[in-house]
N, C-alpha and C positions, 0 to 999 in steps of 0.2 A: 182668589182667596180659597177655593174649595179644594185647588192642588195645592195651596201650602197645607191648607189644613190634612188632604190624605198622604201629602207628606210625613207631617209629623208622626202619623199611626201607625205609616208602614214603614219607615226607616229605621232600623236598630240604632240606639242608644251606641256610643261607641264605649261606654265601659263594659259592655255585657259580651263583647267579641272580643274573647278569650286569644282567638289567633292572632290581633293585634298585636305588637309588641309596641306601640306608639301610643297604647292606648292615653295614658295622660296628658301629652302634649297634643293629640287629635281633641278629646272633650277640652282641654284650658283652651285651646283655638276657636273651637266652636260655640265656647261660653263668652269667651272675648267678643266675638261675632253678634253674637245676641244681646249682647249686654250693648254693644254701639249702636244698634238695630235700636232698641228700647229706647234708651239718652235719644235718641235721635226722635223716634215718638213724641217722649215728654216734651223736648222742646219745641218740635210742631202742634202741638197740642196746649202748648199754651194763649196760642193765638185764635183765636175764636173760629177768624176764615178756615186755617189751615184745621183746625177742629175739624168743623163741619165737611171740610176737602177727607178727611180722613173719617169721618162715622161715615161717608156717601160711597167708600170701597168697604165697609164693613170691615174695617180695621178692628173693632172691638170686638167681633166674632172670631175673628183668628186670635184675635189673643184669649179672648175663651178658651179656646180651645189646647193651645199654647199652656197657657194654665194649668190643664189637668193633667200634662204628661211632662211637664218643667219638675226636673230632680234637684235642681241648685235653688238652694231656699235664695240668693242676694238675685238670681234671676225671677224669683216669685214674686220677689217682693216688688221690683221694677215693672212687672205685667201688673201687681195689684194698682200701683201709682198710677199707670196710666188709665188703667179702666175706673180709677175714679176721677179722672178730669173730665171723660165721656158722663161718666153717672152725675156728675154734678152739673153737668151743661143742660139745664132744661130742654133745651132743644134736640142734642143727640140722643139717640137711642127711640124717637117717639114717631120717627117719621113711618108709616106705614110702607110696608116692602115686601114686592112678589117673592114668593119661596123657591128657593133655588134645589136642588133636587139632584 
C-alpha cells in the first residue's frame, strides 16, 4: 500500500507533460483503469467478508490518499462511495494497527 501510495505523489499527472502528444488518450486510459479498479472495490465491498478482506490491506488508506490528488471529479466521486461503505461498517476502520513508516 505505501508504494501505491508514493506512487501517486511522485508520478506526473499525464496532462501536465507537455512533450506528450497522446496526452488525452494516455489520461482517458488511465481514468478507464481506475474507474474499473474502483467498480471493482464497491462490489467487493459490499460483501461484509470481502469488506473486512479489504479494510485488513488498508484499502481505505490508499484511497485516502488517492483522494487528494484525484483531478477527475466522476473518479472522486467513486473513491468518496467506497470509503463510505468502510465508514459505515462499524467494524472497519476501528481495528487498532501498528504504524507503518
Amino acid at each position: 500500500n505505501d508504494v501505491l501510495v508514493a506512487n501517486l505523489k511522485v508520478r506526473p499527472h499525464p496532462s501536465r507533460d507537455n512533450a506528450n502528444h497522446d496526452n488525452n488518450s494516455a489520461q482517458l486510459e488511465e481514468t478507464a483503469v481506475k474507474k474499473a479498479i474502483l467498480e471493482t472495490f464497491i462490489q467487493f465491498a459490499r460483501n461484509e467478508k470481502m469488506r473486512r478482506l479489504l479494510d485488513s490491506y488498508r484499502t481505505y488508506v490508499v484511497l485516502r490518499e488517492l483522494h487528494k490528488v484525484e483531478e477527475v471529479e466522476e473518479l472522486g466521486d467513486l473513491i468518496t462511495h467506497v470509503q463510505n461503505m468502510f465508514i459505515l461498517d462499524k467494524q472497519c476502520l476501528q481495528q487498532p494497527r501498528p504504524v507503518i513508516e
